[in-house]
N, CA, C and O atoms as a MOPAC input file, in Angstrom:
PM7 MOZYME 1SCF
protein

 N    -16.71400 1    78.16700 1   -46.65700 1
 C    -15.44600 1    77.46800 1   -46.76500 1
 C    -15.60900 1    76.27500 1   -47.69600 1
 O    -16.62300 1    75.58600 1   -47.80600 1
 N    -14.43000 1    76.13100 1   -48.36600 1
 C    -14.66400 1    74.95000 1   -49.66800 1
 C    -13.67100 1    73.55500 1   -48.54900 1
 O    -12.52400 1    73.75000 1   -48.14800 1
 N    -14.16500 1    72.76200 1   -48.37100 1
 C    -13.36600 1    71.38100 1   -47.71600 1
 C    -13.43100 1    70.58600 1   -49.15100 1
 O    -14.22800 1    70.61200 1   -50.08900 1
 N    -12.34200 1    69.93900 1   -48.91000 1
 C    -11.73400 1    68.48900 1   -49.87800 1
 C    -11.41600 1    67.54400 1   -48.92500 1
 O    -10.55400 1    67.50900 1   -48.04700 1
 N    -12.42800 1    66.65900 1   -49.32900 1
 C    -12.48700 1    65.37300 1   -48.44900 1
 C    -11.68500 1    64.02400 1   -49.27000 1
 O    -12.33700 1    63.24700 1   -49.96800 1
 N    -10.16800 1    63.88100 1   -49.06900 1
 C    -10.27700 1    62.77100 1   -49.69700 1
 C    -10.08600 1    61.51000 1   -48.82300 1
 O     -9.58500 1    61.44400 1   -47.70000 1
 N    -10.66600 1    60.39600 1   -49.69400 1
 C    -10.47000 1    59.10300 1   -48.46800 1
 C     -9.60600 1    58.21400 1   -49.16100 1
 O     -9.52600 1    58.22000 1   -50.38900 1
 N     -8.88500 1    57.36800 1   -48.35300 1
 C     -7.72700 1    56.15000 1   -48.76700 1
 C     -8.18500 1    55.01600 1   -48.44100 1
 O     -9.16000 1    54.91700 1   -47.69600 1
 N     -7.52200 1    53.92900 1   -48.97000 1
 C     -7.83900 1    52.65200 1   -48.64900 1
 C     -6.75500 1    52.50500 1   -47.73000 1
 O     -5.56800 1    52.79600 1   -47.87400 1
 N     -7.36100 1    52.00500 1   -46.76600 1
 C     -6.40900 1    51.45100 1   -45.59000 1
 C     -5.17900 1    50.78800 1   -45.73400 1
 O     -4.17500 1    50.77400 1   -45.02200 1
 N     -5.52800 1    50.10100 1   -47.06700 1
 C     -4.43800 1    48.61100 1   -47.03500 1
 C     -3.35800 1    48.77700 1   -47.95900 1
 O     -2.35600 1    48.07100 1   -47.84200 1
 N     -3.48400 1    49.92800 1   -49.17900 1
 C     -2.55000 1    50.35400 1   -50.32600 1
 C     -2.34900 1    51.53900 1   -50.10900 1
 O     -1.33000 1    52.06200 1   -50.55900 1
 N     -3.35900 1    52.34200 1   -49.29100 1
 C     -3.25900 1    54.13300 1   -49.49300 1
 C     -3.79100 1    54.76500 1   -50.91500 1
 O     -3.98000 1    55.95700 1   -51.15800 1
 N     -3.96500 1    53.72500 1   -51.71900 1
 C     -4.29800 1    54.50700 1   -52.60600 1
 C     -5.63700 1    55.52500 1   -52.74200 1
 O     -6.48100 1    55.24500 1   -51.89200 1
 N     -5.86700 1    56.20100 1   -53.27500 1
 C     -7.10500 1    57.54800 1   -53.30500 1
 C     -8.41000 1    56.97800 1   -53.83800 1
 O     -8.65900 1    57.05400 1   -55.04100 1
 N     -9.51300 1    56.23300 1   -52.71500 1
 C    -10.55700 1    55.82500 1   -53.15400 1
 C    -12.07300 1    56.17000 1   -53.41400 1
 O    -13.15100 1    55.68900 1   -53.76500 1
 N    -11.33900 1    57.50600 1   -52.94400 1
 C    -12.68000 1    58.82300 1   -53.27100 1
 C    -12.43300 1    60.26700 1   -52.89400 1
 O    -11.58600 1    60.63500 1   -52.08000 1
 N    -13.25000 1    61.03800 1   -53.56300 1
 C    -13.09700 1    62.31400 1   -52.88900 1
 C    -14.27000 1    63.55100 1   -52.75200 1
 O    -15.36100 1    63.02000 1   -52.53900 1
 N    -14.34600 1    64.62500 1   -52.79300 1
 C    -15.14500 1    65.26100 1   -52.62400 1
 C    -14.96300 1    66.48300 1   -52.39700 1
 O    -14.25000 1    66.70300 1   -51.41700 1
 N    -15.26100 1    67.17100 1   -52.82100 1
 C    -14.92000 1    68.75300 1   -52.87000 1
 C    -16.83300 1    69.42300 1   -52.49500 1
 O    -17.80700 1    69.07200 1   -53.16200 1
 N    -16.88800 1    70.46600 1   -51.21700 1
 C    -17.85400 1    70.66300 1   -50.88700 1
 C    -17.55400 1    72.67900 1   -50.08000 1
 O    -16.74800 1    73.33700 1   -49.42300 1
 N    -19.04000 1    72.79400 1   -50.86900 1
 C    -19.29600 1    74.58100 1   -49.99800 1
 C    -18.18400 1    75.36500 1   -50.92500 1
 O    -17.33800 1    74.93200 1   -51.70800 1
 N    -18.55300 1    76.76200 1   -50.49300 1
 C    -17.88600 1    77.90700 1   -51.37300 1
 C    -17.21100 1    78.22200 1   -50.39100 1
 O    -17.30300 1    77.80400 1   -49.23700 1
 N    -15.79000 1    79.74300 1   -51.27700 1
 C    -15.00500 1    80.00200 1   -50.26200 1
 C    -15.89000 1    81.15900 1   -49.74500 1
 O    -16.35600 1    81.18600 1   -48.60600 1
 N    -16.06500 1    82.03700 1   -50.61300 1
 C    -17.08500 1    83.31900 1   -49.83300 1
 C    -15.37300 1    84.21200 1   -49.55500 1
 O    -14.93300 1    84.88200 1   -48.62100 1
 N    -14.92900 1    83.87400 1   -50.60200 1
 C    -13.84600 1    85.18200 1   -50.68400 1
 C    -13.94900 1    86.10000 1   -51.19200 1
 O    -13.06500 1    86.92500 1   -50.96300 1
 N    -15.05500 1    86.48900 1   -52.15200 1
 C    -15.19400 1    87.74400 1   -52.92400 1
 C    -16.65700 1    87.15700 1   -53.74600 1
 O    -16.97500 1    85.98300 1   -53.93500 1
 N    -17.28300 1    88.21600 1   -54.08400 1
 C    -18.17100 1    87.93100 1   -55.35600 1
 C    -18.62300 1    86.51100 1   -55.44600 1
 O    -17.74100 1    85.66200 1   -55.31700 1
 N    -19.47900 1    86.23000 1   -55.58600 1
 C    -19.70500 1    85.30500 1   -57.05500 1
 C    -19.30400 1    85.88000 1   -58.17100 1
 O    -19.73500 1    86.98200 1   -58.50900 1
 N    -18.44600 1    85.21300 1   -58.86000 1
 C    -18.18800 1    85.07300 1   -60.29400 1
 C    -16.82900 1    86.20200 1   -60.28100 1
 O    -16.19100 1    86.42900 1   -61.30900 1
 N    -16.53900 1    86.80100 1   -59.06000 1
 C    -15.14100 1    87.28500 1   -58.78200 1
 C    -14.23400 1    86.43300 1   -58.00300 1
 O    -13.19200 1    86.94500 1   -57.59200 1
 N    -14.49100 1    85.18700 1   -57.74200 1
 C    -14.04700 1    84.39000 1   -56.24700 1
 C    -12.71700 1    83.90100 1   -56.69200 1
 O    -12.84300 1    83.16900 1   -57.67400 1
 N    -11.83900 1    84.00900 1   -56.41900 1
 C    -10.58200 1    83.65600 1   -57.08400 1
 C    -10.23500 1    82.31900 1   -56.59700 1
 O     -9.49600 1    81.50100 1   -57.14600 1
 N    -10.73000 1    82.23300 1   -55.73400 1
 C    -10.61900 1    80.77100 1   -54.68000 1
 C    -11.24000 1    79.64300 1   -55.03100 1
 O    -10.60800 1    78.59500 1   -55.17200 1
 N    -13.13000 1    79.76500 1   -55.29200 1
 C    -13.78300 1    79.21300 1   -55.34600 1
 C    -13.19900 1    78.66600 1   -57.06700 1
 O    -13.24900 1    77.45200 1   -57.26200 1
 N    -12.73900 1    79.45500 1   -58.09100 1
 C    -12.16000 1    78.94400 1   -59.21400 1
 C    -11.18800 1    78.44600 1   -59.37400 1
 O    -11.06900 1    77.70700 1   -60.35100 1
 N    -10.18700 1    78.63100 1   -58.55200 1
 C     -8.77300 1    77.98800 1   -58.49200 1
 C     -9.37800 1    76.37700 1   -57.83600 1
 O     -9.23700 1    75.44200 1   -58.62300 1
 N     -9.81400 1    76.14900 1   -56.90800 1
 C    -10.41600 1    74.78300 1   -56.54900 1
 C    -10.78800 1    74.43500 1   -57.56000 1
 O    -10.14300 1    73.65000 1   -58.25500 1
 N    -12.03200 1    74.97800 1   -57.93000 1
 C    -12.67000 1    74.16800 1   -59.15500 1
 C    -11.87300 1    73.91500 1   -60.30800 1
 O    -12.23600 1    72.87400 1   -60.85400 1
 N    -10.99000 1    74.43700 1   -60.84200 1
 C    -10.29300 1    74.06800 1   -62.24300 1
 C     -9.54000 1    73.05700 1   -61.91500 1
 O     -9.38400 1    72.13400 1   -62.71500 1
 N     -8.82100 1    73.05400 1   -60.43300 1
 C     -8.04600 1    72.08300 1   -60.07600 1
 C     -9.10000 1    70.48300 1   -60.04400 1
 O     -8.61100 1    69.37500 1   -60.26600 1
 N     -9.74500 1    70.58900 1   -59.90300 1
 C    -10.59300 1    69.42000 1   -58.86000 1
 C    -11.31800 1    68.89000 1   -60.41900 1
 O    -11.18800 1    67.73100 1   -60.81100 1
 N    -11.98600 1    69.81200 1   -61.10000 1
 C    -12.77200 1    69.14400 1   -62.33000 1
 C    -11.62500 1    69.44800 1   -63.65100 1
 O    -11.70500 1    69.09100 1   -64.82700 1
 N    -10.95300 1    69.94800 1   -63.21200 1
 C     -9.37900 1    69.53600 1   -64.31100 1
 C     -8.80600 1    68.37400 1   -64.34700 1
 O     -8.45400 1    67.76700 1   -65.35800 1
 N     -8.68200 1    67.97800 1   -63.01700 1
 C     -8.62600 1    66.89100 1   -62.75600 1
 C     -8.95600 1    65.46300 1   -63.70500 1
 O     -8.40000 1    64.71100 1   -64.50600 1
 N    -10.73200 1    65.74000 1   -62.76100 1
 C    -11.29400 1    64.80000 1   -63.12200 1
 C    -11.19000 1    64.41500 1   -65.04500 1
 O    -11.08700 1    63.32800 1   -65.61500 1
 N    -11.26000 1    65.60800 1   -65.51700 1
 C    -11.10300 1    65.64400 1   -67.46600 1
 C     -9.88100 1    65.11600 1   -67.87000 1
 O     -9.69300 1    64.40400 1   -68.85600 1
 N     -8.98500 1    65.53600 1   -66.98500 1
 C     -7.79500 1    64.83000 1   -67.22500 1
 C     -7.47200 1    63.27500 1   -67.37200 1
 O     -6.95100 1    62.74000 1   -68.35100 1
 N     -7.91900 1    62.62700 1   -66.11900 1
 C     -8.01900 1    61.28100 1   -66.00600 1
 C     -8.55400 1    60.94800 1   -67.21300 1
 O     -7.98500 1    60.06200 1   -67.85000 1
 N     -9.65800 1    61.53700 1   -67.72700 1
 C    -10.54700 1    60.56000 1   -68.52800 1
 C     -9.52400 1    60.85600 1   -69.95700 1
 O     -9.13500 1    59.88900 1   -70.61200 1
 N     -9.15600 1    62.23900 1   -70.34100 1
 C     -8.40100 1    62.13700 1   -72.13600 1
 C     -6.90900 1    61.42100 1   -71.44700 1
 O     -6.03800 1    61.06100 1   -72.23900 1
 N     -6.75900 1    61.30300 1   -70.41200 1
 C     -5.07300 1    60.93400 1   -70.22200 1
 C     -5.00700 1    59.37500 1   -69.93300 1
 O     -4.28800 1    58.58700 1   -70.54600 1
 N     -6.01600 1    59.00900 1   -68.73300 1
 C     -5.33600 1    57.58100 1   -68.56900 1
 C     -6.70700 1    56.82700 1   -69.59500 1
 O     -6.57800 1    55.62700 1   -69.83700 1
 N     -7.56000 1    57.32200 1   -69.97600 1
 C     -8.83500 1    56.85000 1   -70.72100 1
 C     -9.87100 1    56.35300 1   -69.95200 1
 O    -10.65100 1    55.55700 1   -70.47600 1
 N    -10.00000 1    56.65600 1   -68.90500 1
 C    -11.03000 1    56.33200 1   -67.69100 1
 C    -12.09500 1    57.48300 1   -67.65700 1
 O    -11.65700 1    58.61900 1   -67.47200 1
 N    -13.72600 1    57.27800 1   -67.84900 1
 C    -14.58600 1    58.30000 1   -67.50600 1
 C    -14.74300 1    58.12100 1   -65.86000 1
 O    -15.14000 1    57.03900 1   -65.42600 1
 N    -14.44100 1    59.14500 1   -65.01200 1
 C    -14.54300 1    58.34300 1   -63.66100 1
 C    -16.22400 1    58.65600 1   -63.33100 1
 O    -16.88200 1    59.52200 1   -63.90800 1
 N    -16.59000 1    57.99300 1   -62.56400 1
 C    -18.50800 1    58.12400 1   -62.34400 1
 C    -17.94900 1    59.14200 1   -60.67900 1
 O    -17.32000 1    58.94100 1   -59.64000 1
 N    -18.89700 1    60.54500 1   -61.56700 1
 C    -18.61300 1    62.06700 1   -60.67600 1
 C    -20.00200 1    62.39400 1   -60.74400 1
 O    -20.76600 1    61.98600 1   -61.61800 1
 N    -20.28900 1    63.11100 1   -59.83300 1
 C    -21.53000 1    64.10500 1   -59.36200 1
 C    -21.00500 1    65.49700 1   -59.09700 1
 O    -20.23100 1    65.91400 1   -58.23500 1
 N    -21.61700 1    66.07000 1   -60.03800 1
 C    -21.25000 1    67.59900 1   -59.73900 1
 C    -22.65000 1    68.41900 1   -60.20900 1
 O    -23.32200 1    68.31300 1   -61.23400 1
 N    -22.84200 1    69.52600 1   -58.68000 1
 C    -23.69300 1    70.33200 1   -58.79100 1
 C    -22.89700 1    71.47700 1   -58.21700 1
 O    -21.73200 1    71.28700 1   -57.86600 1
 N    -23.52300 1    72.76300 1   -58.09600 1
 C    -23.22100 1    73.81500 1   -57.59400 1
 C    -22.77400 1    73.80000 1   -56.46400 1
 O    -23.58900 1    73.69800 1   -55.54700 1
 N    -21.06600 1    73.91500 1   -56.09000 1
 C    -20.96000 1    73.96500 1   -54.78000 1
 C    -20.41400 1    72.41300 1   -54.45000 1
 O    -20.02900 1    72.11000 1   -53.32100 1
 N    -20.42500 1    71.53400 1   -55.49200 1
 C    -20.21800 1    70.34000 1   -55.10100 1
 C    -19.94800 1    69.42200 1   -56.10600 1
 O    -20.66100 1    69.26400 1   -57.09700 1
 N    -18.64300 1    68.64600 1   -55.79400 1
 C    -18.05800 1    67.66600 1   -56.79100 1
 C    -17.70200 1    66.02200 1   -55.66800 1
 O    -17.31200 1    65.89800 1   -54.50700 1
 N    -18.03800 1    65.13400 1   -56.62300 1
 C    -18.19400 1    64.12200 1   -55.77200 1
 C    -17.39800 1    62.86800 1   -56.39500 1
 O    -17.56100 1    63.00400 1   -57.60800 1
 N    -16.57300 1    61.64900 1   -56.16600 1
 C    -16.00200 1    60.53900 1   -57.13400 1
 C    -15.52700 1    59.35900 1   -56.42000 1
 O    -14.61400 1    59.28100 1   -55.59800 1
 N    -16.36400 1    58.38500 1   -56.91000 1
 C    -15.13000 1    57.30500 1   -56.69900 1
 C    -14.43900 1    56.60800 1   -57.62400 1
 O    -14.57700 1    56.44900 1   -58.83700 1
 N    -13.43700 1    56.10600 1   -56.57700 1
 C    -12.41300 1    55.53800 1   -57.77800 1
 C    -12.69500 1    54.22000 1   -57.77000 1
 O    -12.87500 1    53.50300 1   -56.78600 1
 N    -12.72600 1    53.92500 1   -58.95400 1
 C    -12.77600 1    52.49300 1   -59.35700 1
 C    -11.87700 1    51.69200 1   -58.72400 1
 O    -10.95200 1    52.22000 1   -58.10600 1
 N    -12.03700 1    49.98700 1   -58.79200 1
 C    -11.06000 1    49.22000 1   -58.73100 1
 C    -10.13500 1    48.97900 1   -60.21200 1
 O    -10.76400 1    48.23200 1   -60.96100 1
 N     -9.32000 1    49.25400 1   -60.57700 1
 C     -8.58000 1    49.14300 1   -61.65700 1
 C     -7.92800 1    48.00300 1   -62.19900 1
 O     -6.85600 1    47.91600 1   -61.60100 1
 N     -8.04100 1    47.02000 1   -63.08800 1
 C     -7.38000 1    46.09800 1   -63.52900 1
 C     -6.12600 1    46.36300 1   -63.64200 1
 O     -5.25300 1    46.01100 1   -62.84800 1
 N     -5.95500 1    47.08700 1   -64.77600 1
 C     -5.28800 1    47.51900 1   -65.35500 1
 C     -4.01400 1    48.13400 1   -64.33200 1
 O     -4.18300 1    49.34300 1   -64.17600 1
 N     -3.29600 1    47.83200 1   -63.90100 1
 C     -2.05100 1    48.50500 1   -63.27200 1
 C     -1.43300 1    50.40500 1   -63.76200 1
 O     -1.25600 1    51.46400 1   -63.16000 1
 N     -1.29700 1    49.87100 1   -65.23600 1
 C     -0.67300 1    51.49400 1   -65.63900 1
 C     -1.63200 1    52.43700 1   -65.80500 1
 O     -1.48400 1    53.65900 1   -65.79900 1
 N     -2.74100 1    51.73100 1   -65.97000 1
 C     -4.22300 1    52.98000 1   -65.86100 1
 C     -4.56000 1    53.40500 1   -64.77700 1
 O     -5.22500 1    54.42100 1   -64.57800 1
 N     -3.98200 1    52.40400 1   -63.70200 1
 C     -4.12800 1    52.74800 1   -62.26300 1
 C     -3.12500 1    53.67400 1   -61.75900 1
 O     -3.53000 1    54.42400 1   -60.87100 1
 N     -2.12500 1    53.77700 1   -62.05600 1
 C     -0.48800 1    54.28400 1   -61.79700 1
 C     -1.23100 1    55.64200 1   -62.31300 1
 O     -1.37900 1    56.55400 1   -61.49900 1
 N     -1.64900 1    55.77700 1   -63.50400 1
 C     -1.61800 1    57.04800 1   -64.08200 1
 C     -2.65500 1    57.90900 1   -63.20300 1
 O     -2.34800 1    58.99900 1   -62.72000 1
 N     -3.92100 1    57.30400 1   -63.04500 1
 C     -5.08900 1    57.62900 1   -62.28000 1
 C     -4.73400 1    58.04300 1   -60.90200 1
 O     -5.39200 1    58.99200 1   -60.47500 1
 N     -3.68500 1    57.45500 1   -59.97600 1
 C     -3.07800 1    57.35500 1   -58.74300 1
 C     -2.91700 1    58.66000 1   -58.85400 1
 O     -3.72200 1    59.45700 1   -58.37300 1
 N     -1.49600 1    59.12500 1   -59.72400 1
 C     -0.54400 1    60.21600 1   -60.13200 1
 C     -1.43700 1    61.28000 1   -60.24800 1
 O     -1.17600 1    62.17700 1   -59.44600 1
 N     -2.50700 1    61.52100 1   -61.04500 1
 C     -3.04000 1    62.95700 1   -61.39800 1
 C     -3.91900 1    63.38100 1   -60.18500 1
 O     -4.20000 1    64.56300 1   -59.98300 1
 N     -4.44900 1    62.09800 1   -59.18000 1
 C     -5.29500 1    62.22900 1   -58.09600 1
 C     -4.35400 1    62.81700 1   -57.02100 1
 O     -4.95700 1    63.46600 1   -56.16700 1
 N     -3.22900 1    62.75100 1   -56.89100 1
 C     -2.28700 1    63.02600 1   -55.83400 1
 C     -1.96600 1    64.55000 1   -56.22200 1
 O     -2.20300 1    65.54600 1   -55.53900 1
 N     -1.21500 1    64.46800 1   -57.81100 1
 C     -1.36500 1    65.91300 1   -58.13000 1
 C     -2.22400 1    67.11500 1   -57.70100 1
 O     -1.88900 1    68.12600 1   -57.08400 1
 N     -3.66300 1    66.66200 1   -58.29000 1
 C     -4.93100 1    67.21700 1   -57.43200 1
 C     -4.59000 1    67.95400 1   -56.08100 1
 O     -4.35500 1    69.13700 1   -55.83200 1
 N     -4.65600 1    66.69100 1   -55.21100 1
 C     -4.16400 1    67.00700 1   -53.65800 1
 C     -3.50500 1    68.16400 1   -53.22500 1
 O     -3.82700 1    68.99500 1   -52.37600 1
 N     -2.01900 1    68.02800 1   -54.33300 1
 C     -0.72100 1    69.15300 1   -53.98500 1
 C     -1.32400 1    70.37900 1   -54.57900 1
 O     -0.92100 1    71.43700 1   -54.09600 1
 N     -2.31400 1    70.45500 1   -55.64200 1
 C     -2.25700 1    71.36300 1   -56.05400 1
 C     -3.52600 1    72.35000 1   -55.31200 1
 O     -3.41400 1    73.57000 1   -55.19900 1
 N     -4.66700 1    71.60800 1   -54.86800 1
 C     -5.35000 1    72.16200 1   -53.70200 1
 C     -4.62400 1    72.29800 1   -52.62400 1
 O     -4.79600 1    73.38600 1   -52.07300 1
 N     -3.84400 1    71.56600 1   -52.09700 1
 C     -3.25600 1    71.80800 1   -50.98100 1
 C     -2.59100 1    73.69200 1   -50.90400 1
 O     -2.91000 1    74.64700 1   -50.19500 1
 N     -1.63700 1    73.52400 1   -51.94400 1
 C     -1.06200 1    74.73300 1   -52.18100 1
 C     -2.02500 1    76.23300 1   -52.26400 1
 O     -1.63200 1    77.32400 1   -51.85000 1
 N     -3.30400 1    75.97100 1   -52.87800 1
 C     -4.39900 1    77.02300 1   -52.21500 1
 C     -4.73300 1    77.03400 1   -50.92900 1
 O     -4.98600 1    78.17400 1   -50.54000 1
 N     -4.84700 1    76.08400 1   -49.99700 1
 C     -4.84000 1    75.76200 1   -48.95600 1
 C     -4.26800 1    76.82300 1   -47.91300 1
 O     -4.59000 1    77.60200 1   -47.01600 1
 N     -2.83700 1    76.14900 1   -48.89200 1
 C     -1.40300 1    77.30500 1   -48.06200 1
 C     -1.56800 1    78.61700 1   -48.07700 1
 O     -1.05900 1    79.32800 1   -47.21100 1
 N     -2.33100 1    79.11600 1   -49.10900 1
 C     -2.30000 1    80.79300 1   -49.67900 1
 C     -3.65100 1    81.15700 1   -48.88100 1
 O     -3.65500 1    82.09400 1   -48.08300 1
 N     -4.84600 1    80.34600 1   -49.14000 1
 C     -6.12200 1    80.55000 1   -48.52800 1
 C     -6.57300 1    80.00400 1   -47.53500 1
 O     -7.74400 1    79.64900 1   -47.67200 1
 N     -6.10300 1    79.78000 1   -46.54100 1
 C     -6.79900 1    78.75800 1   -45.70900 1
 C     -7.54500 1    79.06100 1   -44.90400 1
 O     -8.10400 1    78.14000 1   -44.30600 1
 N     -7.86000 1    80.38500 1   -44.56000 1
 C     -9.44800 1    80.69400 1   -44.04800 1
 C    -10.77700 1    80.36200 1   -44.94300 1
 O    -11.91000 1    80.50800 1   -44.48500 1
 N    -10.46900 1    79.81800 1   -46.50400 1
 C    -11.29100 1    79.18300 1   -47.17600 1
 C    -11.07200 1    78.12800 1   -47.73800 1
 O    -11.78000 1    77.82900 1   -48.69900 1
 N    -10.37600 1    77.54400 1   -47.45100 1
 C    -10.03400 1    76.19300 1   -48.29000 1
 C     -9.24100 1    75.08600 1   -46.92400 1
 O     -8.25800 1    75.38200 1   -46.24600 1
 N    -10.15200 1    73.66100 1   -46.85100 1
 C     -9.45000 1    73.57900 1   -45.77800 1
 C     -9.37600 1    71.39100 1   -46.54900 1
 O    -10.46600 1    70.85900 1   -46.76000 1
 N     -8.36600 1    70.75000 1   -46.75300 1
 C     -7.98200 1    69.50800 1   -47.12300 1
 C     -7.94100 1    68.07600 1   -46.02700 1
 O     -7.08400 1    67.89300 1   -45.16200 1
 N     -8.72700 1    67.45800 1   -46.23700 1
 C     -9.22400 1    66.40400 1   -45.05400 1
 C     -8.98300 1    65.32800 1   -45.60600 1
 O     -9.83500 1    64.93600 1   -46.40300 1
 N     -7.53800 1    64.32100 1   -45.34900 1
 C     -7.66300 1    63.24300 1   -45.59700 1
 C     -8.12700 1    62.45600 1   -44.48500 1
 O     -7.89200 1    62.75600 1   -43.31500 1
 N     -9.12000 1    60.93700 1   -45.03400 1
 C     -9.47100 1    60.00800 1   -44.09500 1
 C     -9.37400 1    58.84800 1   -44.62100 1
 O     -9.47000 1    58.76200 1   -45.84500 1
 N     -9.19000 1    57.84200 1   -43.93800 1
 C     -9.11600 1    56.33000 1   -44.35200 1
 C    -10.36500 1    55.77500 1   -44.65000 1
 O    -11.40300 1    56.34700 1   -44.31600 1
 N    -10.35400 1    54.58700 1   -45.31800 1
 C    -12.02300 1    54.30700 1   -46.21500 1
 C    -12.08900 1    52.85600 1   -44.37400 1
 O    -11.28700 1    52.21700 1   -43.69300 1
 N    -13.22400 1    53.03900 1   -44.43000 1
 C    -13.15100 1    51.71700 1   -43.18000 1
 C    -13.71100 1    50.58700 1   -43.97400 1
 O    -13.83100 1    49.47400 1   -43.46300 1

């Protein structure tokens, strides 16, 4: 099962990390329709942020595993934009979620 862990800040809500972890084990390796739909979403993502709002975000990714936090942002509209594509993310795993959810399962938690 692939879990997406994301965490919030208590005090804004905004998205102060996340984590994408484990395979779906829906088919194949390298047939997994699941395990790729996550991943394009999740490290689409992350590529996005960086050519869109101009932020490289500091990520760990190995096999099976994508990892990020979010910066504190000066910048307000770099933050707005960064906010927006991270939430996107969310809906758009979520929505595999909806279709797959014996493999894909979305965990929000608050940062303490």
């Amino acid at each position: 099962m692939i879990t997406v862990t994301i965490e919030r800040n208590t005090d804004d809500r905004h998205i102060a990390a996340f984590a994408v972890e484990g395979h779906a084990k829906y088919a194949k390796p390298g047939k997994d329709i699941v395990c790729a739909g996550v991943s394009a979403v999740t490290v689409g993502t992350v590529n996005a942020i960086e050519q869109l709002a101009g932020l490289e975000l500091p990520a760990s990714m190995k096999n099976g595993w994508l990892q990020s936090e979010i910066p504190v942002l000066e910048d307000a509209l770099v933050n707005e934009k960064v906010q927006l594509l991270l939430e996107s993310m969310i809906v758009m795993v979520e929505t595999i979620a909806g279709s797959y959810g014996k493999f894909v399962e979305v965990r929000e938690q608050n940062r303490s």
